[in-house]
SERO-4910 file (N, C-alpha, C, O; in steps of 0.05 Angstrom, whole numbers):
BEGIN
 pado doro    nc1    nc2    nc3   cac1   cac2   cac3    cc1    cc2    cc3    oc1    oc2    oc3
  Unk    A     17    -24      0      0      0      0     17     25      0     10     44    -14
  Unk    A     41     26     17     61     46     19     70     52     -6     80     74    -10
  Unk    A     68     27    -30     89     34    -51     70     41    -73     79     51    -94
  Unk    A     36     35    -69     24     40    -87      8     73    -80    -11     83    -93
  Unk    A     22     84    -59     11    112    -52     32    127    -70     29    143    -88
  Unk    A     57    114    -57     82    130    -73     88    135    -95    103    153   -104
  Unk    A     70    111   -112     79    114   -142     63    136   -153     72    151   -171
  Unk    A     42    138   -145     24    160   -158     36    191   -146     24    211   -154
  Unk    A     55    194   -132     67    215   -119     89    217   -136     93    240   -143
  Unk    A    101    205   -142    127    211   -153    109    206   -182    120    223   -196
  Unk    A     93    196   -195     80    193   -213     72    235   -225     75    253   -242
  Unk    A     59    230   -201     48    256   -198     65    283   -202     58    304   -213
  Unk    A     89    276   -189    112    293   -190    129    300   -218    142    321   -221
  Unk    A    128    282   -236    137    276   -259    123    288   -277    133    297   -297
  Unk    A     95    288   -270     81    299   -290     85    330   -292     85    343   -313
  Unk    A     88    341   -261     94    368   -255    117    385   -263    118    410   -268
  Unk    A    138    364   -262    159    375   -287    163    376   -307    181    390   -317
  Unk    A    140    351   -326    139    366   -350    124    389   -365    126    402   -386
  Unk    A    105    389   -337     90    422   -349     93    443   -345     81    460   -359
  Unk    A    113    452   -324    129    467   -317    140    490   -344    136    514   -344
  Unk    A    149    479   -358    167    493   -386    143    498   -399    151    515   -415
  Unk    A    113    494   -406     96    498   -418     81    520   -404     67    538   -415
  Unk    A     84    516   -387     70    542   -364     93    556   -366     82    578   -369
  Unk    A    115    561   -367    143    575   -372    136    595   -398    132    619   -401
  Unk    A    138    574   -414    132    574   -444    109    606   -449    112    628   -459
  Unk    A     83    590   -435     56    607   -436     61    635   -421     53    656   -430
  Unk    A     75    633   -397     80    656   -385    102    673   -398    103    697   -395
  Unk    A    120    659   -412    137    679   -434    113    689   -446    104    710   -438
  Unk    A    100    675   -467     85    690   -481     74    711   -479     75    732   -492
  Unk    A     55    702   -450     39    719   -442     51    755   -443     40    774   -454
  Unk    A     73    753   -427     89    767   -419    102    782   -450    102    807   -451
  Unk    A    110    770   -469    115    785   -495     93    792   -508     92    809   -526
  Unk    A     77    780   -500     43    796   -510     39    823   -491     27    844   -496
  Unk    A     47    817   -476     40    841   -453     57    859   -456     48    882   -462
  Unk    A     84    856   -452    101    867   -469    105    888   -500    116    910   -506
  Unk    A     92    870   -512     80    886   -538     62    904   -541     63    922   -557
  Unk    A     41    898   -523     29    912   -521     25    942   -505     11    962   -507
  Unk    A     48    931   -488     54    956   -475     74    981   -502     71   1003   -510
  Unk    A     88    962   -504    113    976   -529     96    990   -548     98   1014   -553
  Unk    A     70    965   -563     60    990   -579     39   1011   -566     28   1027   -581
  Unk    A     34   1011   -548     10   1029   -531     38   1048   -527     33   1071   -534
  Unk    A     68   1044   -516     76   1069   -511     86   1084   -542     85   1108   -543
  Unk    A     94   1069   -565     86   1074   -588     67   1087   -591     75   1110   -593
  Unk    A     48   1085   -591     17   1098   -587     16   1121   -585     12   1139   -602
  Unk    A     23   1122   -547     29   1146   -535     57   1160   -551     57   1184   -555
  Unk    A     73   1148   -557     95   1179   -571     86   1189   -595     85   1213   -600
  Unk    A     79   1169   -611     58   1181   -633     37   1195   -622     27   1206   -642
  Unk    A     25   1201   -605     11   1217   -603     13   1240   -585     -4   1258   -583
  Unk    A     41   1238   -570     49   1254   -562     67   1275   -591     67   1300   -594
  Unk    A     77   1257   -606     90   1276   -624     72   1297   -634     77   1321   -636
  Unk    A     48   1279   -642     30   1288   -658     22   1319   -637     24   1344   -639
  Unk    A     13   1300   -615      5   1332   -603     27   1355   -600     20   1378   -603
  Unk    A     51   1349   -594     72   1358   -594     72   1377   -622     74   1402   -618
  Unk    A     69   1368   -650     68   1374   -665     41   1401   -674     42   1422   -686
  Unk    A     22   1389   -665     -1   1398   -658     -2   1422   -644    -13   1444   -646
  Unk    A     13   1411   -629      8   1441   -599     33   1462   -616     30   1486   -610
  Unk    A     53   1457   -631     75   1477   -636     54   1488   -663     45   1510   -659
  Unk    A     49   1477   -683     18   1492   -701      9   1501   -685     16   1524   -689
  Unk    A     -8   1501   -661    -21   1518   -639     -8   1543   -637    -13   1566   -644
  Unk    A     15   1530   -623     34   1560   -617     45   1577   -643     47   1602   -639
  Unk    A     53   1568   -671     56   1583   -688     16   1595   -697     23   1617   -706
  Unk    A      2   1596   -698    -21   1612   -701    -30   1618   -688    -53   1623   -691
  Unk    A    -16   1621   -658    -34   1632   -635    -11   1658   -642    -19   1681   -648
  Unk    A     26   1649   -641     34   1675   -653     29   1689   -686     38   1711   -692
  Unk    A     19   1679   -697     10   1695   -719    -17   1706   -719    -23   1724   -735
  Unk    A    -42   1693   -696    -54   1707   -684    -45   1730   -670    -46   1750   -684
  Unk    A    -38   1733   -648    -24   1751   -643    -11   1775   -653    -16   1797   -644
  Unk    A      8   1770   -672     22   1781   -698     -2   1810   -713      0   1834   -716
  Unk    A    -26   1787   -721    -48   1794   -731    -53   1822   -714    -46   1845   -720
  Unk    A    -72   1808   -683    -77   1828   -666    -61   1855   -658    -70   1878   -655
  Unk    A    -35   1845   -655    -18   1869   -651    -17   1891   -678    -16   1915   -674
  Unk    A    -18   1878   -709    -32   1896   -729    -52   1907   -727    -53   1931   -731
  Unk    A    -78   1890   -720    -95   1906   -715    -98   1929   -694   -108   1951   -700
  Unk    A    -89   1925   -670    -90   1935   -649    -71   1963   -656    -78   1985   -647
  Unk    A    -43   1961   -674    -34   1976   -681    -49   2008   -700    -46   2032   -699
  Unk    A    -65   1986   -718    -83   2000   -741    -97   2018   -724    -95   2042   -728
  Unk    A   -114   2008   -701   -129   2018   -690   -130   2040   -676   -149   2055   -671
  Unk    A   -104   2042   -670    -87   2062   -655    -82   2083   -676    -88   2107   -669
  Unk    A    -76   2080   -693    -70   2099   -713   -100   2099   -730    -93   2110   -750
  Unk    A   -120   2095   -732   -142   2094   -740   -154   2118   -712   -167   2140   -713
  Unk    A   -144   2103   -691   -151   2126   -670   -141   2155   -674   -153   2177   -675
  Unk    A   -114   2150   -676   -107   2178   -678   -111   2198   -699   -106   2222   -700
  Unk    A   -124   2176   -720   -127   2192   -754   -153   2203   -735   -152   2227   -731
  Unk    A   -173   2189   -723   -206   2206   -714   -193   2230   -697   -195   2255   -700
  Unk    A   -180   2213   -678   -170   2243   -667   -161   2269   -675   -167   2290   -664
  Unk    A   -146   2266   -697   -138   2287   -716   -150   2295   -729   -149   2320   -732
  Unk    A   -164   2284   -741   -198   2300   -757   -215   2310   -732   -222   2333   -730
  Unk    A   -219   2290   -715   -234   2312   -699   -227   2340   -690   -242   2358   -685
  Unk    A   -195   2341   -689   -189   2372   -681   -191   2389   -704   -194   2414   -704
  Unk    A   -189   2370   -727   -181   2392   -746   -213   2395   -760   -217   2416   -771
  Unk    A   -235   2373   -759   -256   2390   -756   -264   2405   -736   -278   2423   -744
  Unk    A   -261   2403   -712   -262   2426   -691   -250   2453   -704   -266   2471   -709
  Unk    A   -217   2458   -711   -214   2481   -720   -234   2498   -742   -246   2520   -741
  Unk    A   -232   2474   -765   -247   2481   -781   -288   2494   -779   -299   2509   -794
  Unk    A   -297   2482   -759   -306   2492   -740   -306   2523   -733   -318   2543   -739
  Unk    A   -288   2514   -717   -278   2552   -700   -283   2567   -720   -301   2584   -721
  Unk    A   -259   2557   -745   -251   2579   -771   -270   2587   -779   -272   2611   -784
  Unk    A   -299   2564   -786   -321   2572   -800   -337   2599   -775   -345   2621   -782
  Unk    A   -337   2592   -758   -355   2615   -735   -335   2628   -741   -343   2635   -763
  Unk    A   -311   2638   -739   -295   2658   -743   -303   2673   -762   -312   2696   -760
  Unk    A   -299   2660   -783   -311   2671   -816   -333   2687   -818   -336   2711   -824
  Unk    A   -351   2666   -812   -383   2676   -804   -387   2700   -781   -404   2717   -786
  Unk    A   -376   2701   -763   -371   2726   -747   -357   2749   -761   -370   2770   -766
  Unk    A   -340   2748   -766   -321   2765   -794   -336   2777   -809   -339   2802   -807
  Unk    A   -350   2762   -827   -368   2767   -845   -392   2786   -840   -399   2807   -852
  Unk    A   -404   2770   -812   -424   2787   -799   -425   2818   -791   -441   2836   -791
  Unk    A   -388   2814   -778   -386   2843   -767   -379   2857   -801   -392   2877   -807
  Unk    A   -359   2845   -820   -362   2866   -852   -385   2876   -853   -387   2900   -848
  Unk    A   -409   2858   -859   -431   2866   -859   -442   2891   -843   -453   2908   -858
  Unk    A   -441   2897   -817   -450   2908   -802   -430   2930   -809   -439   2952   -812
  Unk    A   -400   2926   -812   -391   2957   -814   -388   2965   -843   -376   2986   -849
  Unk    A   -398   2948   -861   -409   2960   -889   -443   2969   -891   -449   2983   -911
  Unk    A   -456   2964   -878   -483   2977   -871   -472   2996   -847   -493   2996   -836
  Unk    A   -461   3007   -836   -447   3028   -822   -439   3045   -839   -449   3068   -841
  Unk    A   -423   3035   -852   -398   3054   -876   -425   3059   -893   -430   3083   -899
  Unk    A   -444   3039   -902   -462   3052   -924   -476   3074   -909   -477   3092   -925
  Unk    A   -487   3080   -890   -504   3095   -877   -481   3122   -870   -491   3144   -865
  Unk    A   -465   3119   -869   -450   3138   -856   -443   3155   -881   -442   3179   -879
  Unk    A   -438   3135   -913   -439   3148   -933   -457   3161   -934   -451   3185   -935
  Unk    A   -478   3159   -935   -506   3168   -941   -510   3189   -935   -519   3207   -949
  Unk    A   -503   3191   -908   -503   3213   -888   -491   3238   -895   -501   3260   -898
  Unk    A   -460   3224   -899   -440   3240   -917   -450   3249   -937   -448   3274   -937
  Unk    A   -462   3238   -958   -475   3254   -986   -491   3266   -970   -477   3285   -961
  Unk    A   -512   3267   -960   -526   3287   -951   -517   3309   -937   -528   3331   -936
  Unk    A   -499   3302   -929   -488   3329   -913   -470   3349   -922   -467   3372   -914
  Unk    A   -455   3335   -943   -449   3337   -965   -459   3360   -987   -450   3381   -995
  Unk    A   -490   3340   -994   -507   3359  -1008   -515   3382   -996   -511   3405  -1006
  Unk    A   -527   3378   -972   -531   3405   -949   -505   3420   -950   -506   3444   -945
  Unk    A   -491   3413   -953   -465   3435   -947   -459   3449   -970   -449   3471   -965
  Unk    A   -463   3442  -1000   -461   3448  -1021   -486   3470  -1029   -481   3491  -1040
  Unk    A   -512   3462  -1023   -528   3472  -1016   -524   3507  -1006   -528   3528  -1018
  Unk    A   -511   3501   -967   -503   3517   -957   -490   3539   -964   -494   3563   -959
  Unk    A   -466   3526   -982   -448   3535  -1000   -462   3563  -1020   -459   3587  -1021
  Unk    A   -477   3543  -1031   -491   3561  -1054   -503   3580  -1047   -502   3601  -1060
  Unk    A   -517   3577  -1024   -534   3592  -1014   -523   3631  -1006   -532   3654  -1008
  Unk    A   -491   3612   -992   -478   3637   -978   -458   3646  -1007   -440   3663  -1004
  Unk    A   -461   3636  -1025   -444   3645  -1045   -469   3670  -1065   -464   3693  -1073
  Unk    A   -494   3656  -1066   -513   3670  -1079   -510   3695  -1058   -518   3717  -1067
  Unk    A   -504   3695  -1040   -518   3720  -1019   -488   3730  -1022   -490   3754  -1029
  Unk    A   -463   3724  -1019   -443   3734  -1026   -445   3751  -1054   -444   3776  -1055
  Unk    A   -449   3735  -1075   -450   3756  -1101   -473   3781  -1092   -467   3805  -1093
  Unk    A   -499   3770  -1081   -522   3792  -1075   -498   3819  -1068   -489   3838  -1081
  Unk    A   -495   3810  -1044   -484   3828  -1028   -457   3846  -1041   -458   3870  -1038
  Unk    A   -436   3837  -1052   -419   3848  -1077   -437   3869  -1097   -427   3892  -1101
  Unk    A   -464   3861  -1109   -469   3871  -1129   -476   3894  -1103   -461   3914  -1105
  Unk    A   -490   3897  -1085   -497   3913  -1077   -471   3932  -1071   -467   3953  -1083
  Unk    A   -455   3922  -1051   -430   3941  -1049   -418   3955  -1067   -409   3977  -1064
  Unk    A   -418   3936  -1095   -403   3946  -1117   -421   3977  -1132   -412   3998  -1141
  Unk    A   -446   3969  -1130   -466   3988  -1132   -475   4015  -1119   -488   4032  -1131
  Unk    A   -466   4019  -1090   -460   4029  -1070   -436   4047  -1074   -437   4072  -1073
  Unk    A   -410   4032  -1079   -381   4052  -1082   -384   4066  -1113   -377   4088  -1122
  Unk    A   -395   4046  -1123   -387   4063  -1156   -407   4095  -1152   -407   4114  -1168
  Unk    A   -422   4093  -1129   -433   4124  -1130   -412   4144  -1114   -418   4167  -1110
  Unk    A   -395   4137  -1108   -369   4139  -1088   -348   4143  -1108   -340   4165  -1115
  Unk    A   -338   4122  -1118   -309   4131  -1133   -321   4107  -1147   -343   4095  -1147
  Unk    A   -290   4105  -1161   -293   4089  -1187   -283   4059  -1172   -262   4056  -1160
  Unk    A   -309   4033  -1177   -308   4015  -1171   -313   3997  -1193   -330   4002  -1210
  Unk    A   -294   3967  -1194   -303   3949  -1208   -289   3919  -1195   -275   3917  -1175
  Unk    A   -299   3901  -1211   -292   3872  -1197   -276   3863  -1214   -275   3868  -1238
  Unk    A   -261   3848  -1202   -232   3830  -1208   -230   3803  -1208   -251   3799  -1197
  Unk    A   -219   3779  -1212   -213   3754  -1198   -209   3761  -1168   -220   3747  -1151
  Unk    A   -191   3784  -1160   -174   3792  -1141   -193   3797  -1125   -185   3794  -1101
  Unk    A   -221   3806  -1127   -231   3823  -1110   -241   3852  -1120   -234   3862  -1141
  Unk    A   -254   3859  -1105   -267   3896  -1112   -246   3911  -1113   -233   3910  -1092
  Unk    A   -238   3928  -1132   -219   3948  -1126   -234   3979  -1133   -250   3988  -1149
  Unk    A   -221   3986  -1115   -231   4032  -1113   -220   4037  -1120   -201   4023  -1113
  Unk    A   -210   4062  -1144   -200   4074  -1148   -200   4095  -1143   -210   4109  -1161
  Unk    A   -192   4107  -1119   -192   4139  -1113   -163   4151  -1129   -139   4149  -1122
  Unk    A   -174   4162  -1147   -157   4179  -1172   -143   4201  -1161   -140   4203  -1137
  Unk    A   -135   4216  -1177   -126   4245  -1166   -151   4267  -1176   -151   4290  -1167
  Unk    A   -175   4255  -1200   -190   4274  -1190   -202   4271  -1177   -224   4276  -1188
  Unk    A   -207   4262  -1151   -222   4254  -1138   -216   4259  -1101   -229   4272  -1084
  Unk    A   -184   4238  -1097   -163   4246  -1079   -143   4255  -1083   -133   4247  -1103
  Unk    A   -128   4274  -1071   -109   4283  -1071   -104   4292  -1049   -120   4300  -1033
  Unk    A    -66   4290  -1044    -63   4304  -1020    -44   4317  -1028    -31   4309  -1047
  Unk    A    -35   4342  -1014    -17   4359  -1015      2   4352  -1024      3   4328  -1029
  Unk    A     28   4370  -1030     53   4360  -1049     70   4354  -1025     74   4370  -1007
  Unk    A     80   4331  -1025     87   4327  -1009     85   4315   -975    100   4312   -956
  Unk    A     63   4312   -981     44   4310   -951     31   4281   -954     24   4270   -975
  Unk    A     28   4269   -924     15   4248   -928    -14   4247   -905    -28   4228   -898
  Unk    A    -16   4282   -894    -43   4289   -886    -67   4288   -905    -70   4298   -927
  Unk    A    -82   4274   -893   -118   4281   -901   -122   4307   -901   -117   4324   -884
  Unk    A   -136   4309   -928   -154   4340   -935   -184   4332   -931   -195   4310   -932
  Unk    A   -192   4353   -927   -220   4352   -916   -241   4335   -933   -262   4324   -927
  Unk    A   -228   4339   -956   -257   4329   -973   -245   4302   -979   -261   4286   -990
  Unk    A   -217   4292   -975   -210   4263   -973   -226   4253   -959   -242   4234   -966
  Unk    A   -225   4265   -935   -249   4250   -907   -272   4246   -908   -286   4228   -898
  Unk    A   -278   4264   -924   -314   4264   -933   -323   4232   -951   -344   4219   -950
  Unk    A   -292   4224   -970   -296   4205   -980   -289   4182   -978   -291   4162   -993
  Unk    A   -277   4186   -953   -269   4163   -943   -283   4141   -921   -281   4118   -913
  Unk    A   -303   4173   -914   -332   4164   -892   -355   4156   -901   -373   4145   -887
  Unk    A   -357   4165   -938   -376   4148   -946   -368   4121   -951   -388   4107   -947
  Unk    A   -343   4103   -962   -334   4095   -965   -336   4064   -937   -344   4041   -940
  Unk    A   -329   4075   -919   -332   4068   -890   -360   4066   -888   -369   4043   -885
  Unk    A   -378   4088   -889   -415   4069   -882   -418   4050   -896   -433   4033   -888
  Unk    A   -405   4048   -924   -414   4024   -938   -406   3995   -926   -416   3975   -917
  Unk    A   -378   4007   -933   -364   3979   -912   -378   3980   -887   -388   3958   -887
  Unk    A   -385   3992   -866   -388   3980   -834   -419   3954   -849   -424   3933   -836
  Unk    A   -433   3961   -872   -467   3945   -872   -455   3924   -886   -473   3909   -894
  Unk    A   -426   3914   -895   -421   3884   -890   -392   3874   -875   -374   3887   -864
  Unk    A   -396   3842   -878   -380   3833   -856   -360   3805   -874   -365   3785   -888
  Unk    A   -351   3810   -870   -321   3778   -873   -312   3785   -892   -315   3770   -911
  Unk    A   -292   3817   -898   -276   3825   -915   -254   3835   -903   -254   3845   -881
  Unk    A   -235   3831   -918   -206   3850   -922   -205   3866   -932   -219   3866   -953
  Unk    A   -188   3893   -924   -188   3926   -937   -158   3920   -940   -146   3912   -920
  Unk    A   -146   3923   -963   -125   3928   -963   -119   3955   -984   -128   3959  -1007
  Unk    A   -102   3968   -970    -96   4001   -982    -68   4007   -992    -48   4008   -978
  Unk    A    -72   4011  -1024    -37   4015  -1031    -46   4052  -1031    -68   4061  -1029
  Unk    A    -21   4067  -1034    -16   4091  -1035      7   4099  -1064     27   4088  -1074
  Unk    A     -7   4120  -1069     10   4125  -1109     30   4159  -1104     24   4178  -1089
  Unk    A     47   4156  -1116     56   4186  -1111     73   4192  -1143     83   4172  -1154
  Unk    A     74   4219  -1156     82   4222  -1175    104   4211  -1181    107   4190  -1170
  Unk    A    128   4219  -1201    153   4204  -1208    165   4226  -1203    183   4231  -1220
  Unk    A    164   4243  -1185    181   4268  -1174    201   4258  -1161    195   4239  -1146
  Unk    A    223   4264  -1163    241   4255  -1134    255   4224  -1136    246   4206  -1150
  Unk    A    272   4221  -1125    277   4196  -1122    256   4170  -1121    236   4178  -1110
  Unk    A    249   4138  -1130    243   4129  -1128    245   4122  -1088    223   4120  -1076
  Unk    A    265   4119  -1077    262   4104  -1056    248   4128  -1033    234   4123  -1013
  Unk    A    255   4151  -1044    227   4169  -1022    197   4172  -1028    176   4175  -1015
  Unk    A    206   4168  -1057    169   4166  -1057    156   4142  -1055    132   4143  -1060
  Unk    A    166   4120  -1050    156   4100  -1039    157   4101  -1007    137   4087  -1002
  Unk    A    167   4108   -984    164   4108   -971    144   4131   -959    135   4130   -936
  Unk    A    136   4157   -982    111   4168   -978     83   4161   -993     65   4177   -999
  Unk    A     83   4140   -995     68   4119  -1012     62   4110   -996     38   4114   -992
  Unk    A     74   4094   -977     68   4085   -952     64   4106   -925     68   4096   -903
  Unk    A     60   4124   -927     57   4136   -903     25   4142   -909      9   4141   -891
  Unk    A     20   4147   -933     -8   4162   -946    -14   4137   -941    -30   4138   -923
  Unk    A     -9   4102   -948    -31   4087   -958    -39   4084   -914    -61   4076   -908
  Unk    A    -22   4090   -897    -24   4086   -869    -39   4108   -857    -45   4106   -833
  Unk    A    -48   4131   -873    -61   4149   -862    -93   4141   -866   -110   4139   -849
  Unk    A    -96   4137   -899   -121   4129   -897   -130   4103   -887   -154   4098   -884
  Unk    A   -113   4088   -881   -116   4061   -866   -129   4069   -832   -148   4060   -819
  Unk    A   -111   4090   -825   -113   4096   -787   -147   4109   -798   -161   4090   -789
  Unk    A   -158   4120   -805   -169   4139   -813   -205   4116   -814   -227   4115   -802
  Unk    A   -190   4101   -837   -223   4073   -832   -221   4064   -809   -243   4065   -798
  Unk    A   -203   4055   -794   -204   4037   -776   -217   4052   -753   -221   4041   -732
***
């Protein structure tokens, strides 16, 4: 019984070492299956790490050419800003300039309707003064014809460019030989002469004095002047 327990033990045992290398065998396998499968899963994974790798650096080149982009635009915009900005001032000036203008204009206006009215004024006052003119010129001749009308019953009177001139003659005036005293009947005509003159007003008397060609020239000019100063003291 001892030897028929044993045989199936060592029986048993025999069998266990030949399956040993098959279970060896299977567990290699297993193990290069597993193996493989790891190798190509981390295959897998580098390929798909490349890929993303690859992937993500395309990312990063169009996130910087995004970027690139934005910073153009962002650039543009800035200068798109500053072009509004610059039109806005310079329509603002343009602006001002135009109210400037238009104020300008307004005030021309106002001091050319000034200047026209002031002309106006001017011609009229103008005309009134020409008017005036005429008026005191018509009453000026009046008054001439009258004076002139007046002396010629007096001495001998007539009109000039110069003005009215008298001629008190020698038949008429005379003074002594030599003398540059008033004679009586000089005075008589020298006072009608004088009423005429005192009945007008805004003239000059001016009085020359004549003396024969007796004598030296330079004394009878200075009795030329003594006579024209006598009848001068004499109106006054």
């Amino acid at each position: 019984m001892p030897e028929t327990e044993q045989s199936p033990r060592q029986h048993s045992g025999t069998r266990s070492r030949r399956t040993l290398p098959i279970v060896g065998a299977i567990l290699t396998g297993a193990v290069l299956v597993v193996l493989w499968n790891i190798w190509t899963q981390v295959e897998e994974l580098e390929e798909g790490l490349e890929i993303s790798r690859n992937h993500g650096e395309s990312l990063e080149r169009e996130l910087e050419g995004v970027r690139r982009e934005a910073d153009e635009v962002r650039a543009e915009a800035d200068q798109a800003q500053s072009r509004a900005q610059s039109a806005e001032g310079e329509a603002q000036q343009l602006t001002q300039a135009r109210r400037q203008a238009e104020l300008e204009r307004e005030l021309a206006r106002e001091n050319a309707q000034r200047s026209e009215a002031a002309s106006q004024q001017a011609r009229r006052e103008a005309a009134r003064a020409r008017q005036e003119a005429d008026e005191i010129r018509k009453q000026r001749e009046q008054e001439l014809d009258r004076m002139q009308k007046a002396l010629s019953h007096i001495v001998d009177t007539r009109r000039t460019p110069l003005g009215m001139v008298m001629n008190l003659g020698e038949d008429s005036f005379l003074f002594d030989f030599d003398k540059d005293t008033l004679r009586s009947e000089n005075r008589e005509i020298l006072s009608r002469i004088a009423g005429v003159l005192l009945a007008s007003h805004g003239y000059r008397l001016y009085v020359y004095g004549h003396t024969d060609d007796t004598g030296p020239a330079t004394y009878n000019s200075s009795l030329s002047d003594r006579r024209a100063r006598s009848v001068r003291s004499y109106l006054v």
